[in-house]
KEKE-3310 file (N, C-alpha, C; in steps of 0.2 Angstrom, whole numbers, plus 5000, padded with zeros to 4 digits):
npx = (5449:5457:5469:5470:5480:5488:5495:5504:5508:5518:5513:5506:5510:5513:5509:5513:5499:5488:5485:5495:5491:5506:5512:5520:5535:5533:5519:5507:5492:5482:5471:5457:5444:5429:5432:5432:5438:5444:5450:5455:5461:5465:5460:5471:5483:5500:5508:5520:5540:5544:5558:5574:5578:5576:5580:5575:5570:5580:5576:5561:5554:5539:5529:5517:5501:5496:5509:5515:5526:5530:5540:5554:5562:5577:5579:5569:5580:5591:5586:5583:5596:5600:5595:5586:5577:5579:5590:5603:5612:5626:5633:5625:5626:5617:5606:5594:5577:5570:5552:5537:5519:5506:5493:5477:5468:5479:5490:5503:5519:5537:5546:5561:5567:5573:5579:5577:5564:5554:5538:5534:5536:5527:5514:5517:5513:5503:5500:5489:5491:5503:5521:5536:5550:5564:5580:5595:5613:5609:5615:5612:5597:5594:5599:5591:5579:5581:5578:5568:5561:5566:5565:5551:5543:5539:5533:5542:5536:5519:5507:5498:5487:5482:5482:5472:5461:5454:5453:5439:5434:5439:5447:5435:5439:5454:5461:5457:5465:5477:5481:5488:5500:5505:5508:5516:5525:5530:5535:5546:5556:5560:5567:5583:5599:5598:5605:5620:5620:5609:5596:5583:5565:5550:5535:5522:5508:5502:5488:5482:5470:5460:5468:5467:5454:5446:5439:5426:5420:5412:5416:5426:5422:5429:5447:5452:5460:5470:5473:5465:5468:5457:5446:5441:5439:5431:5423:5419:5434:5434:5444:5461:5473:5489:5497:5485:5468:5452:5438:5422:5409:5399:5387:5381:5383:5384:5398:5410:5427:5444:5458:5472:5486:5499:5497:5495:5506:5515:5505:5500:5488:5472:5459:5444:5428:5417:5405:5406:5412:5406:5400:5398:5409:5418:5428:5438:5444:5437:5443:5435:5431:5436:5430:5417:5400:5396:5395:5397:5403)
npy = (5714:5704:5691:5676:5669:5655:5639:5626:5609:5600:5586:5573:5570:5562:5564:5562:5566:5560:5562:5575:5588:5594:5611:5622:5632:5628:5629:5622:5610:5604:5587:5580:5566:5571:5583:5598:5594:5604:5609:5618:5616:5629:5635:5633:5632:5622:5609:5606:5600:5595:5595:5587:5580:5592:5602:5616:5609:5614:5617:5617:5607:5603:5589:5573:5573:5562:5556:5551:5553:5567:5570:5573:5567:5566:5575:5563:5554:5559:5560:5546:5542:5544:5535:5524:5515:5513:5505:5510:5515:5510:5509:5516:5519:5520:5508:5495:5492:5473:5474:5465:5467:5471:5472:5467:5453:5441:5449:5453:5461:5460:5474:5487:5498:5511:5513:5525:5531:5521:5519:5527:5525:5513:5519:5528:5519:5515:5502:5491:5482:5475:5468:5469:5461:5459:5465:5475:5479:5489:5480:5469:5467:5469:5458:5450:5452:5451:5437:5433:5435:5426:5415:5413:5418:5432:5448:5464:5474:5482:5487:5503:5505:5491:5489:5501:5498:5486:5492:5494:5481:5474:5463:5462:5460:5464:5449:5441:5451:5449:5438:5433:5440:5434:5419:5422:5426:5417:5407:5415:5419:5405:5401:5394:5403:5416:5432:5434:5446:5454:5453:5443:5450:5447:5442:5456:5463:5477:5486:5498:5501:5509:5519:5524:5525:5518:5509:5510:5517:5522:5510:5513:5519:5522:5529:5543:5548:5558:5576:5588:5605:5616:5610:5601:5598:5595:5589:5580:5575:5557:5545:5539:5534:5528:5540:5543:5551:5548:5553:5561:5565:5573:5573:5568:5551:5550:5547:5538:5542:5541:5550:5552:5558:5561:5563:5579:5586:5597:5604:5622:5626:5630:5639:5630:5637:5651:5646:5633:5629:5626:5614:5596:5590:5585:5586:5582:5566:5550:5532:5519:5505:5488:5479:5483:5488:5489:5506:5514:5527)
npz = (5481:5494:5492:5497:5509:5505:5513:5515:5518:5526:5532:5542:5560:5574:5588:5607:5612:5602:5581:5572:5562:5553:5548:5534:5543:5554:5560:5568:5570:5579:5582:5583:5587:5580:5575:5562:5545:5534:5517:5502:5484:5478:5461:5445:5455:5458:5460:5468:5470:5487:5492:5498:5514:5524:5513:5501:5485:5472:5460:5460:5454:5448:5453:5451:5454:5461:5468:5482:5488:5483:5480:5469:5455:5457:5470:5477:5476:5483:5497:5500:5499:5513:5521:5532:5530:5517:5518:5518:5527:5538:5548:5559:5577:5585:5596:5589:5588:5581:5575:5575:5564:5563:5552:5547:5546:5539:5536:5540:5545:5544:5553:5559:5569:5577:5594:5602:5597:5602:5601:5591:5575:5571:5574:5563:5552:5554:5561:5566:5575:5588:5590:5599:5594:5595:5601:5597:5590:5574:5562:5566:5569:5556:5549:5555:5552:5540:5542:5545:5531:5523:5532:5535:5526:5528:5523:5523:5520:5516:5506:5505:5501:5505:5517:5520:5514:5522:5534:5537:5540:5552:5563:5579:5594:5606:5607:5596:5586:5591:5588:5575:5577:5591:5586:5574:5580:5590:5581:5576:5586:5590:5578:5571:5570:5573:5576:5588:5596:5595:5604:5611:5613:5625:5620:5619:5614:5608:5604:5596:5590:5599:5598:5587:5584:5577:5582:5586:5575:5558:5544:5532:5514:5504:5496:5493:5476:5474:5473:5466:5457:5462:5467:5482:5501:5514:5533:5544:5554:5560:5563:5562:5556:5552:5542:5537:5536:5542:5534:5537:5525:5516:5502:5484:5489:5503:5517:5526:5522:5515:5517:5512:5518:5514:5501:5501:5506:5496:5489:5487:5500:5505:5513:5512:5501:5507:5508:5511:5521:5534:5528:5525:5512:5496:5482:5478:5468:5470:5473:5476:5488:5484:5490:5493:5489:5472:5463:5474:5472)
capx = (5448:5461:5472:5469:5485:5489:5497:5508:5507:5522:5513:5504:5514:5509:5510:5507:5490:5488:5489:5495:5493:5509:5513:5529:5536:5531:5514:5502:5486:5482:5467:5453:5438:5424:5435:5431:5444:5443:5454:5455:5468:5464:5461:5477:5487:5503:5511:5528:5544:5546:5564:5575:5580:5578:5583:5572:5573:5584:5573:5557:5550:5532:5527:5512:5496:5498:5513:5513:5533:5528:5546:5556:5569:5583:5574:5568:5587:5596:5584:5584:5602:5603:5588:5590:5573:5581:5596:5609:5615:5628:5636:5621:5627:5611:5603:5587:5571:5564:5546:5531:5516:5498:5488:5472:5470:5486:5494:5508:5527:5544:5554:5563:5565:5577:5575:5575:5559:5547:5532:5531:5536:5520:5509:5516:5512:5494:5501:5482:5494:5512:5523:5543:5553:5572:5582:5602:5614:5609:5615:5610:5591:5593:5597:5586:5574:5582:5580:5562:5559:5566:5562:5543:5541:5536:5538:5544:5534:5515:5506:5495:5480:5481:5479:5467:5454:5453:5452:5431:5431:5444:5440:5433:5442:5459:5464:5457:5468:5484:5484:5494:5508:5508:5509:5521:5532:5534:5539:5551:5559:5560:5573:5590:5602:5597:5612:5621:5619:5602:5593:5575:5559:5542:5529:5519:5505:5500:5482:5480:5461:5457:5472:5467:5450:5444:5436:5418:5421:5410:5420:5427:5419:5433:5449:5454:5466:5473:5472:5468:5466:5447:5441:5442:5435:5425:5421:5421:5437:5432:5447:5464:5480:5496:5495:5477:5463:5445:5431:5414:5408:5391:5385:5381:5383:5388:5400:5418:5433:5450:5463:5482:5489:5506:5495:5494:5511:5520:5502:5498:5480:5467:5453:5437:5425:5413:5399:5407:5415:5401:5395:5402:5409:5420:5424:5442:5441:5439:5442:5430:5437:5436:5425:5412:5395:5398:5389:5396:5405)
capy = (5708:5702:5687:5672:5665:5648:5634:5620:5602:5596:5581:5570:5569:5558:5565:5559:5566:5561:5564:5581:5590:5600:5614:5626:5637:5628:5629:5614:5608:5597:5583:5575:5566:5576:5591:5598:5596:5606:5615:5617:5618:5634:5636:5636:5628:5616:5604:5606:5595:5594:5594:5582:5582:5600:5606:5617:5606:5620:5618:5618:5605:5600:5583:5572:5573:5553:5554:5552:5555:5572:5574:5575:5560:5568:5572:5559:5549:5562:5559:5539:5542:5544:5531:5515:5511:5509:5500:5514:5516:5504:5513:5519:5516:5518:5503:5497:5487:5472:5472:5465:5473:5467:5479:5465:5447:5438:5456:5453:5462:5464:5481:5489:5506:5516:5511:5530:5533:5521:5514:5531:5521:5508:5524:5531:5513:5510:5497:5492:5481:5475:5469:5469:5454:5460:5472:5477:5482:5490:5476:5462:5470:5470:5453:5448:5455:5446:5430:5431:5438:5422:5407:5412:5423:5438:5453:5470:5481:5481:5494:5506:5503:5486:5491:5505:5493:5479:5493:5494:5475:5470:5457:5465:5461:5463:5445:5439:5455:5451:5431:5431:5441:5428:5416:5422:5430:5411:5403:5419:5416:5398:5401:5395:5410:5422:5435:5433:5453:5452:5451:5442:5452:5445:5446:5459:5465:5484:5488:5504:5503:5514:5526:5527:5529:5514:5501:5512:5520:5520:5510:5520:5517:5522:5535:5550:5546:5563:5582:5592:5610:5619:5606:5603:5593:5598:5583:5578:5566:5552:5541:5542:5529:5530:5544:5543:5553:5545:5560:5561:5567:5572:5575:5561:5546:5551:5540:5541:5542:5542:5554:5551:5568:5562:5567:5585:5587:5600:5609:5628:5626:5637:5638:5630:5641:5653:5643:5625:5630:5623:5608:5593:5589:5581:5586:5577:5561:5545:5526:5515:5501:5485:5475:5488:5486:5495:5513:5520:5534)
capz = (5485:5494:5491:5502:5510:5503:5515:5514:5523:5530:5535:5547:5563:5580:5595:5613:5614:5596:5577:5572:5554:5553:5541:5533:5545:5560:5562:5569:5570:5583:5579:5589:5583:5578:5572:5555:5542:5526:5513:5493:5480:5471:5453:5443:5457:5453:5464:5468:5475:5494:5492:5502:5520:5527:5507:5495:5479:5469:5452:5462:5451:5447:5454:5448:5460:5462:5470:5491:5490:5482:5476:5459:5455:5462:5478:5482:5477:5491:5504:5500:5502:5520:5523:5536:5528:5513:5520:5515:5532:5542:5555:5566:5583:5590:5597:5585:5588:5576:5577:5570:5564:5559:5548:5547:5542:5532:5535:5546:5542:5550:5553:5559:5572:5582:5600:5604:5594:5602:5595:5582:5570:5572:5572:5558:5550:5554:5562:5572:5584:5587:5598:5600:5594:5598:5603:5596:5583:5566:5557:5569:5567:5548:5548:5557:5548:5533:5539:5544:5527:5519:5532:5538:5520:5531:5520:5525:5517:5514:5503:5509:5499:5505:5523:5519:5513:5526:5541:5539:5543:5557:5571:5584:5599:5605:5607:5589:5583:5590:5585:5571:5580:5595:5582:5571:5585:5592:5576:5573:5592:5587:5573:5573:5565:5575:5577:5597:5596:5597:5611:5611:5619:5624:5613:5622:5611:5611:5602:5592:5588:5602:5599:5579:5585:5571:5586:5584:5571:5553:5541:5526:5509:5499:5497:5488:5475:5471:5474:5461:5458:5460:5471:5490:5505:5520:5533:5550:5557:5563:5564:5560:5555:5548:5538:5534:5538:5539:5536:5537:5521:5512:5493:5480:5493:5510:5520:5526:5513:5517:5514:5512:5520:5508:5495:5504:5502:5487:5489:5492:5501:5506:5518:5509:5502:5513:5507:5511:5527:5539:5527:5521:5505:5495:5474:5475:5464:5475:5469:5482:5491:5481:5495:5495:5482:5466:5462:5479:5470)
cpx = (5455:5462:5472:5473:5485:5495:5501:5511:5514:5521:5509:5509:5511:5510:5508:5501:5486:5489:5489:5497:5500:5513:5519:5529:5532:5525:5508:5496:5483:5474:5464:5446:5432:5427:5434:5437:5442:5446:5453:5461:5466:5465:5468:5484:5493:5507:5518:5532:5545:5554:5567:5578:5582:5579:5578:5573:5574:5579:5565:5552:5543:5531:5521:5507:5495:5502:5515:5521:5533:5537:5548:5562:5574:5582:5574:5576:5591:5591:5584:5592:5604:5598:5592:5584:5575:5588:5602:5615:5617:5630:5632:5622:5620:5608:5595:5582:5569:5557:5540:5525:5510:5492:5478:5473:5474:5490:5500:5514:5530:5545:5557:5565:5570:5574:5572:5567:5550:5544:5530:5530:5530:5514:5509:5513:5506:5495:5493:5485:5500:5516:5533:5546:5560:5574:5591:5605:5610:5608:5613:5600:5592:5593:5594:5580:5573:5579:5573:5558:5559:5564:5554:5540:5536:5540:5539:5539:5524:5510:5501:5488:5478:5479:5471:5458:5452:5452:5442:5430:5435:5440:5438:5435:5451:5462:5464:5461:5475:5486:5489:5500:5509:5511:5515:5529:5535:5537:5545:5556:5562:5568:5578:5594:5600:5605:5614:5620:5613:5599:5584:5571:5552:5539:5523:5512:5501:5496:5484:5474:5460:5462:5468:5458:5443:5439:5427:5414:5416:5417:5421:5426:5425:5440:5451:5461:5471:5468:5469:5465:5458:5444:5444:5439:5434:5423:5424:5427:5433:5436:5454:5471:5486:5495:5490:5473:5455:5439:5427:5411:5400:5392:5386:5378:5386:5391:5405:5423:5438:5453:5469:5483:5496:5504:5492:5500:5512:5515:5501:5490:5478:5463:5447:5435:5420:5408:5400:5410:5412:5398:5403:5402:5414:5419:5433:5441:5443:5437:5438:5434:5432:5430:5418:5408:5399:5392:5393:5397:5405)
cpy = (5705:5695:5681:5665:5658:5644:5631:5615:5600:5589:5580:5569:5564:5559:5560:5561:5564:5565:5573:5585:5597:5603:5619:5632:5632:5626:5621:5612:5601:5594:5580:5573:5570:5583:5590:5601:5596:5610:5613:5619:5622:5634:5638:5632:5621:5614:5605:5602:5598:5596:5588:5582:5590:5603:5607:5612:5614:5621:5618:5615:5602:5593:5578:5572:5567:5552:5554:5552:5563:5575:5571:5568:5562:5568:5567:5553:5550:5559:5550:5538:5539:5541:5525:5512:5507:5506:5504:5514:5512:5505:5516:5517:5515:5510:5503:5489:5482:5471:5468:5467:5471:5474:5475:5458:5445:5444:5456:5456:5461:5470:5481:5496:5505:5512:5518:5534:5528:5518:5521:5527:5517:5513:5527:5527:5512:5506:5496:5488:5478:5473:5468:5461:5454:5464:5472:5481:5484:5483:5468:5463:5467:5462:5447:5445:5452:5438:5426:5433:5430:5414:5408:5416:5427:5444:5459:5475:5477:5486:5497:5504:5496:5486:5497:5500:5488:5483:5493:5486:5471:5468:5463:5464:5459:5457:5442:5443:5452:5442:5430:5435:5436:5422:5415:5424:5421:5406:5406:5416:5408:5396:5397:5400:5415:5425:5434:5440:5455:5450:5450:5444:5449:5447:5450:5462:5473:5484:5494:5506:5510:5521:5529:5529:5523:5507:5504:5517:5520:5515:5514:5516:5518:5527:5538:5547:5552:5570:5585:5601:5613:5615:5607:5598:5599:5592:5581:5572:5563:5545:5542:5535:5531:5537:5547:5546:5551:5550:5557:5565:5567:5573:5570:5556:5547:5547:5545:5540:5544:5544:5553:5559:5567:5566:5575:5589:5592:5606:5616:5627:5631:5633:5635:5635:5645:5646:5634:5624:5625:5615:5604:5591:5585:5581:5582:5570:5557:5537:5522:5508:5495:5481:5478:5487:5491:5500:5515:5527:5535)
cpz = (5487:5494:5496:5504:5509:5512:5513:5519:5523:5530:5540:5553:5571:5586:5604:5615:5607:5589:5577:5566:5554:5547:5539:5541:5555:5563:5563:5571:5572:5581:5582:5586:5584:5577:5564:5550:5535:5523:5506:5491:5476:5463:5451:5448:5457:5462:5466:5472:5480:5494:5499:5509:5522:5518:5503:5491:5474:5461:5453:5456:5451:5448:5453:5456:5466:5468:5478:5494:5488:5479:5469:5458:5460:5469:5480:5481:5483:5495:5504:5502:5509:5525:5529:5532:5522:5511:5517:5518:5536:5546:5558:5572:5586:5590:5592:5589:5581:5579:5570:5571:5559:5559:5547:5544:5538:5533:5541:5542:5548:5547:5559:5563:5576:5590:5602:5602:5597:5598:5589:5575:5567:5569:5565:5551:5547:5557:5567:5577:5579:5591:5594:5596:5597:5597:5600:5592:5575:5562:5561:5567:5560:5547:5551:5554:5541:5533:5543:5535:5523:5522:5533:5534:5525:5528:5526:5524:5516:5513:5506:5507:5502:5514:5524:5519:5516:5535:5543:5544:5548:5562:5575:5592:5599:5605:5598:5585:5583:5589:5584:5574:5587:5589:5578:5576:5589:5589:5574:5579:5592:5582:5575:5566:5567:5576:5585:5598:5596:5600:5611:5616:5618:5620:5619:5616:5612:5603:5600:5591:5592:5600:5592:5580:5579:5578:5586:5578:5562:5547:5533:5520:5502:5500:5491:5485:5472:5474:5469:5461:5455:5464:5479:5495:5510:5524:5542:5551:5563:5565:5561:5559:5552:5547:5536:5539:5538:5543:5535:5530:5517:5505:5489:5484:5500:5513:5524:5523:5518:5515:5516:5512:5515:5505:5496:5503:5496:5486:5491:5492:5504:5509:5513:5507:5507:5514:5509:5517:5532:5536:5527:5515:5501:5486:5475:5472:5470:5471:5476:5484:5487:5485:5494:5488:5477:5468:5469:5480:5463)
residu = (UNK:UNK:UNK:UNK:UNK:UNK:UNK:UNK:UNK:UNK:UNK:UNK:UNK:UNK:UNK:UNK:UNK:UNK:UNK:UNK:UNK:UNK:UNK:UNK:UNK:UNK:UNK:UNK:UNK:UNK:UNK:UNK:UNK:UNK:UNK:UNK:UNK:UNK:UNK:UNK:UNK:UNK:UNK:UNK:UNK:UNK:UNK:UNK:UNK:UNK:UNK:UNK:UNK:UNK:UNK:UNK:UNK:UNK:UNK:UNK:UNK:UNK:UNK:UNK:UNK:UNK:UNK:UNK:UNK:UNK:UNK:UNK:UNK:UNK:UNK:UNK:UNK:UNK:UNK:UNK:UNK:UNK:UNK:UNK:UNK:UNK:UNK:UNK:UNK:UNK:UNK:UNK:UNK:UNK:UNK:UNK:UNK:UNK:UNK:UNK:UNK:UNK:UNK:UNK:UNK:UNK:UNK:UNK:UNK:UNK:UNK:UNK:UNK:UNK:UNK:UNK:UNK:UNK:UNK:UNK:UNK:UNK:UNK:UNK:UNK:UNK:UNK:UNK:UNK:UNK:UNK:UNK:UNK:UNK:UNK:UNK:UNK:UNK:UNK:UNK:UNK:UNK:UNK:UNK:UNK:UNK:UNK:UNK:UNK:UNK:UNK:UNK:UNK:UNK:UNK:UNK:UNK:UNK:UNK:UNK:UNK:UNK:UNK:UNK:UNK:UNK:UNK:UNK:UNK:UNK:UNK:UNK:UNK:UNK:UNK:UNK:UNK:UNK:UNK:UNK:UNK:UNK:UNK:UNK:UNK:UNK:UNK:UNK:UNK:UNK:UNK:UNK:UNK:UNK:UNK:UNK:UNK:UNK:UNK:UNK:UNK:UNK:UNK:UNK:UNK:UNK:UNK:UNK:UNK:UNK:UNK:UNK:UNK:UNK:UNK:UNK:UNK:UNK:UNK:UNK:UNK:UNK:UNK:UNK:UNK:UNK:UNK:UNK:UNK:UNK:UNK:UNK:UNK:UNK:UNK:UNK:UNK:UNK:UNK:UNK:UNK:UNK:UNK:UNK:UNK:UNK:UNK:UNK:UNK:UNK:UNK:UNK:UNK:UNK:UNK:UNK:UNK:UNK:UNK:UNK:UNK:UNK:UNK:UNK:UNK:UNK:UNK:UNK:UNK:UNK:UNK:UNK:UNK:UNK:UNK:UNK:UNK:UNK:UNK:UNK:UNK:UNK:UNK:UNK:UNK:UNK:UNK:UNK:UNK:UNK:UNK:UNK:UNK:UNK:UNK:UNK:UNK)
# end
């Protein structure tokens, strides 16, 4: 019987026609709602480090299932190395964007991004909308960014789980969506301490719902918290954010469930079974989203 080539995920990436799953060596898989997404981790299968920027990791270590950076300490230290996210870097000429970026009620951050890049950054976010605050230097952006952190306590960062479970229930149109960024964008503009290097832009508000596909979408009942070997999914998308995939799935309680593509990462995967090819399924473990009745998984 012959051997049934394994995979391995690079990642979710977002193109202008939308998201796109792409894999070693190249290869990509472009993504539209109602396409059926399904693989497994074969029995025996172990996880391994991504290594950092372009580099095998040399000792091809084993990584926990958990882990949505899929790398080994060292790993992931080089590749933080040469991070702007994690403030490593002072001397980037290029011009940068601060923006803010609203994931659902109370959920507002600042960052950060390249101007060369666009709204990717947003996308790769989740961000459900967003608009521009200013335009300049590296270090004028950062402390920017510093000094709405400390007068308007607008954090930087906010977890993933925490945007995951609040997309079933977001307002319903785009003005109610993008409030708290007019709001917050005219008490940030407002400041005094801005840097002169910094150049303030409208608050324009740009919507995602329809890009992500989340504005008629079922809402998702929970997401996958791990890969593990001998199981698999099988499941219509239905929506798609950051990194996140929201399938359609059957057995037990049927809904939709979210999958973190991080969590696909370090894998070698395989096509589904014959027999589970055409359904849907779902035997990775899923923790349910807090809001949601108990008993759903």
């Amino acid at each position: 019987m012959a051997q049934v080539q394994a995979w391995k995920c690079t990642g979710l990436r977002w193109s202008p026609d939308g998201p796109v799953l792409v894999w070693d060596g190249g290869r990509r898989s472009a993504l539209h709602w109602g396409k059926r997404v399904g693989f497994a981790v074969p029995e025996g299968g172990v996880r391994t480090c991504v290594g950092a920027r372009g580099h095998a990791c040399p000792v091809r270590a084993v990584v926990p299932g958990r882990s949505t950076g899929a790398r080994c300490e060292e790993c992931a230290r080089l590749d933080r190395a040469h991070s702007v996210a994690a403030d490593t870097i002072a001397d980037d000429p290029r011009p940068y964007r601060v923006y803010l970026a609203w994931f659902g009620p109370g959920m507002v951050k600042v960052g950060i991004t390249a101007v060369e890049r666009g709204s990717a950054r947003l996308l790769e976010q989740g961000a459900v909308c967003f608009s521009w605050l200013g335009t300049g230097p590296l270090m004028a952006a950062r402390r920017t960014e510093e000094l709405l952190r400390a007068a308007l306590n607008v954090p930087d960062r906010i977890p993933y789980a925490e945007k995951r479970a609040v997309r079933s229930a977001l307002p319903g149109t785009g003005e109610e969506r993008a409030a708290e960024v007019r709001e917050l964008h005219a008490r940030a503009v407002a400041l005094s301490g801005w840097p002169e290097s910094l150049r303030p832009e409208p608050c324009e508000v740009v919507d995602h719902m329809g890009v992500f596909g989340l504005a008629d979408g079922p809402g998702a009942l929970g997401e996958v918290v791990e890969l593990v070997p001998g199981s698999g999914v099988s499941g219509e998308l239905v929506a798609a954010a950051g990194p996140d995939l929201h399938l359609t799935v059957a057995g037990g309680r049927p809904g939709v469930v979210v999958l973190d593509t991080r969590l696909m990462t370090g894998w070698g995967l395989v096509p589904p079974a014959a027999s589970d090819a055409d359904t849907s399924g779902l035997t990775f473990p899923v923790r349910e989203f807090r809001q949601q009745p108990e008993g759903l998984f």
